[in-house]
C-alpha positions in Angstrom: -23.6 -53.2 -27.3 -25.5 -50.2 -28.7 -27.0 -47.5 -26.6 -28.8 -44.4 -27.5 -30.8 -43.5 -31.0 -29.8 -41.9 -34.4 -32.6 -39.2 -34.9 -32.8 -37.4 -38.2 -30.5 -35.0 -39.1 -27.7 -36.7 -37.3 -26.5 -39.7 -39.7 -22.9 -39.8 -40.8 -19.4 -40.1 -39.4 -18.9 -39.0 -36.3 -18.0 -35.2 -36.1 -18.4 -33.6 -32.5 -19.0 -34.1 -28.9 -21.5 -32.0 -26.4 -19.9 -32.5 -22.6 -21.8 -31.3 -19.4 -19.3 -32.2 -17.0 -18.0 -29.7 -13.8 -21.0 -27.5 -14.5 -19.8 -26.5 -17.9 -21.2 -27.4 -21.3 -18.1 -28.3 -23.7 -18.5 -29.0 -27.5 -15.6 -30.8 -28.9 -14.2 -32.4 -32.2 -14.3 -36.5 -32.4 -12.9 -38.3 -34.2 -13.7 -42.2 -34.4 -10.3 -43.5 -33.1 -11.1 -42.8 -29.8 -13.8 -43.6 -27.2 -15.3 -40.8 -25.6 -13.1 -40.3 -22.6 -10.3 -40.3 -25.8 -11.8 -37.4 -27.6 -12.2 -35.7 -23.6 -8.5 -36.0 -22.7 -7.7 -35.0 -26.8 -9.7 -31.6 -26.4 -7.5 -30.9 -23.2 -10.4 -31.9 -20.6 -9.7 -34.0 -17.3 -12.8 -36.4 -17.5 -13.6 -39.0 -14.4 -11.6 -42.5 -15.5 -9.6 -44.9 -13.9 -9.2 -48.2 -15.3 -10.0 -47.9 -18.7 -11.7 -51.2 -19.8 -14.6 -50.8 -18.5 -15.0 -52.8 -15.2 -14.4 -49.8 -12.5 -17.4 -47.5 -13.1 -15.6 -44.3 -12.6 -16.2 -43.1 -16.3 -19.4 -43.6 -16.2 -22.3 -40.7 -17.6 -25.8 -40.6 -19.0 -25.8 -40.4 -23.0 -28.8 -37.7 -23.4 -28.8 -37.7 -27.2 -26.7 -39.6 -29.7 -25.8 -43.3 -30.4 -22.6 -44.7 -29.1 -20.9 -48.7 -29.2 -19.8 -50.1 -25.9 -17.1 -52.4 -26.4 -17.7 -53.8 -22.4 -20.3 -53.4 -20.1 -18.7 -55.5 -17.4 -19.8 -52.1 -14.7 -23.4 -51.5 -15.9 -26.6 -53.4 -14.9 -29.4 -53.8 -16.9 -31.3 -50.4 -14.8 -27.9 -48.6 -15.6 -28.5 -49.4 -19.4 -32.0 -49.0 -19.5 -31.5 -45.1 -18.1 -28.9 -44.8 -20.9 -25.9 -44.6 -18.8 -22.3 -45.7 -20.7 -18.9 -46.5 -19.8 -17.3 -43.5 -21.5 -13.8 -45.0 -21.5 -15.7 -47.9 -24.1 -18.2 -45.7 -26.3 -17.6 -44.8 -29.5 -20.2 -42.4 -31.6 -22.1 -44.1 -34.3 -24.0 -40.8 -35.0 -22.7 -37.6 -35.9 -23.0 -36.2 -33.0 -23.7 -36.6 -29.6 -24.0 -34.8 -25.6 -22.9 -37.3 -22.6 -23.6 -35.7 -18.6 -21.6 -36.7 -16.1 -24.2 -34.2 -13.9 -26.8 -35.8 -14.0 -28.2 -39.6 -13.1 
């Protein structure tokens, strides 16, 4: 499943990764071998996860710019998906950038 929008300006591989998470603002690298959570633990971060395939709900943050692919959505409803909310531990960018909040909901 697909969530979020490409907006101009932000075609093309997958570069980087804006992070609100613990209060702090974080941009990091990405590359597009891992999911989200992935590029998180990568860049040294200690994100929310716990079982990784995307049934628990623990990883879960709004996506507030960006496109990601979720590979499972077996924790989301419809409402979740509709407010743009993603399994991080699943997403992967499709745009060049993008800025997840695991603040806000």
């Amino acid at each position: 499943m697909e969530i979020g929008t490409i907006e101009p300006g932000n075609e093309g591989p997958p570069e980087f990764l804006n992070v609100f998470i613990y209060g702090k603002e974080h941009r990091i690298p990405y590359s597009p071998r891992f999911t989200v959570i992935g590029a998180m633990k990568q860049a040294g971060m200690d994100p929310p996860f716990s079982c990784m395939d995307g049934v628990c709900g623990t990883c879960v943050a709004k996506l507030v710019n960006g496109k990601v692919r979720l590979n499972h959505t077996d924790a989301l409803m419809e409402s979740d998906i509709r407010k743009n909310r993603i399994l991080t531990c699943q997403a992967k960018l499709l745009s060049r950038s993008a800025t997840v909040d695991f603040n806000v909901f």
